[in-house]
C-alpha positions in Angstrom: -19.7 -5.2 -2.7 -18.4 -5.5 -6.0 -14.9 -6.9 -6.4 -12.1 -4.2 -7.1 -11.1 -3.3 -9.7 -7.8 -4.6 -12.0 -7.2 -7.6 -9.0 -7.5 -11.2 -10.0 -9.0 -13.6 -7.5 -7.0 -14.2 -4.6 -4.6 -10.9 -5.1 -4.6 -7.9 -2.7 -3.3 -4.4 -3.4 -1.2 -2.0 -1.2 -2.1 1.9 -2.3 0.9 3.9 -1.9 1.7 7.9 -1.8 4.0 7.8 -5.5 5.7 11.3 -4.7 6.2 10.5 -1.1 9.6 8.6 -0.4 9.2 7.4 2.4 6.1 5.6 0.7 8.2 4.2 -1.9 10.8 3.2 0.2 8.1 1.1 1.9 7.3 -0.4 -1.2 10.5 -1.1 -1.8 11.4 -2.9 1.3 8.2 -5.0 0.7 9.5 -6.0 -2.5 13.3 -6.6 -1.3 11.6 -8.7 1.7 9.6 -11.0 -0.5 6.8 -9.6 0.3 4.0 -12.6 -1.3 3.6 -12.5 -5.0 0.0 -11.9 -5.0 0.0 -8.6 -3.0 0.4 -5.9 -6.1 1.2 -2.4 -5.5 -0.5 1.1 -7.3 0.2 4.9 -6.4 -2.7 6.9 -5.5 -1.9 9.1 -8.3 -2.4 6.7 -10.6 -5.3 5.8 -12.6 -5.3 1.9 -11.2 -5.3 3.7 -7.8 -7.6 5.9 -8.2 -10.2 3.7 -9.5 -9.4 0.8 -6.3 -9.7 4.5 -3.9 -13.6 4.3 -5.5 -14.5 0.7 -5.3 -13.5 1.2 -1.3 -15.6 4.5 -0.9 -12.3 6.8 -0.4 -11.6 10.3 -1.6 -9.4 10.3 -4.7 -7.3 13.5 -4.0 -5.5 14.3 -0.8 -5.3 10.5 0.6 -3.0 10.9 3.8 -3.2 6.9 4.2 -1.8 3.7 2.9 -4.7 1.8 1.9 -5.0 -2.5 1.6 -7.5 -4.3 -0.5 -8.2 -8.1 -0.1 -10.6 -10.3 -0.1 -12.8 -7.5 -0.8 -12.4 -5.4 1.6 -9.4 -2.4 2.6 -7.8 -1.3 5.7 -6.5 2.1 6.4 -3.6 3.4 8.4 -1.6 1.2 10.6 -4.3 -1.7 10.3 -3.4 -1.5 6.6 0.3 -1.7 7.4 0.2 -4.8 9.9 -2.0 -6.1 7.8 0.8 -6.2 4.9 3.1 -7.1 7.3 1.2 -10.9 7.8 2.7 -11.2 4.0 6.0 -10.8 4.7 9.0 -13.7 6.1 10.2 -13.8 9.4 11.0 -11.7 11.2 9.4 -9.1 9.8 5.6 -11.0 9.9 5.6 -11.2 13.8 5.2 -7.6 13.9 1.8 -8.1 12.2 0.9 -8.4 15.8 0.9 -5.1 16.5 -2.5 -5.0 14.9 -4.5 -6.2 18.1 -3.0 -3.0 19.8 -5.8 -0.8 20.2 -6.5 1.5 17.1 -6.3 4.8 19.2 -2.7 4.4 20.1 -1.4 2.5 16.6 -3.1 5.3 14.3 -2.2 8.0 16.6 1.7 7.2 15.7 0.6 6.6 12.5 -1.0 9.8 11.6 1.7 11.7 12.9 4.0 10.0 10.7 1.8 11.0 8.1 1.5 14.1 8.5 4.7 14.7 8.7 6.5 12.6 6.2 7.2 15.1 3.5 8.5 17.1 6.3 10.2 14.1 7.6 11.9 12.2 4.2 11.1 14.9 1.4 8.8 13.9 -1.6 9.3 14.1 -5.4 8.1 16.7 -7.6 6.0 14.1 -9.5 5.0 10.1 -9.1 8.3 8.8 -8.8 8.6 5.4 -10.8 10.0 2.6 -8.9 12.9 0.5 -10.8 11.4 -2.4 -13.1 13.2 -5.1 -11.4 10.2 -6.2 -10.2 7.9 -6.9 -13.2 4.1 -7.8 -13.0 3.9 -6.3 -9.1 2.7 -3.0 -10.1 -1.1 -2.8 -11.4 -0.5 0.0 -13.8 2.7 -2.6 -15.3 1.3 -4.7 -18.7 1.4 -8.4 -16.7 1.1 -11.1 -19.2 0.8 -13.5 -16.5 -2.9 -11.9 -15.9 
């Protein structure tokens, strides 16, 4: 497999629903929690998204999942999540052990969050933009550094 798109060596990617907030307010606790610099975040809706949701195979439209890239390969659901979680300080990296629960029961509570989050926290009317307090992090962001 090629390697993804817009991602230096050695960075990863967490695809995020933009207009959903309790998506961004994911990403934002990532970022407050120091979550490591080379992890880099895109909305599904945007173009940097859209072109990592081809490299991996996925559908572009209608995405009900948080996706992870890294080292070439992605993770869906709540695999993607504990797998983001190993990137975080402690305490919040121990719960990256909740990925060697079985995937029936972790993606089972995961999908129902899912499908229920607009329900749930409300979502924006379009791709809401995330404060720039946090420059570079965001693949669709001009990063001199890269």
């Amino acid at each position: 497999m090629s390697s993804p798109p817009y991602l230096q060596t050695g960075e990863s990617a967490v695809l995020y629903d933009g207009v959903c907030k309790l998506c961004n307010g994911w990403v934002q606790f990532l970022l407050r929690h120091h979550l490591a610099r080379q992890v880099r975040f895109a909305s599904v809706q945007s173009e940097q998204g859209k072109a990592l949701l081809r490299w991996a195979g996925l559908p572009e439209e209608n995405i009900s999942t948080i996706v992870y890239i890294a080292d070439n390969q992605h993770w869906l659901r709540a695999q993607a999540v504990f797998r983001v979680m190993q990137h975080l300080p402690a305490p919040w990296r121990g719960l990256a052990v909740l990925r060697h629960f079985p995937d029936a029961i972790s993606n089972f509570a995961y999908d129902r969050i899912a499908l229920n989050r607009y329900k749930l926290f409300g979502r924006y009317s379009a791709q809401h933009a995330i404060k720039p307090d946090y420059p570079g992090r965001f693949l669709h962001q001009v990063d001199t550094a890269h």
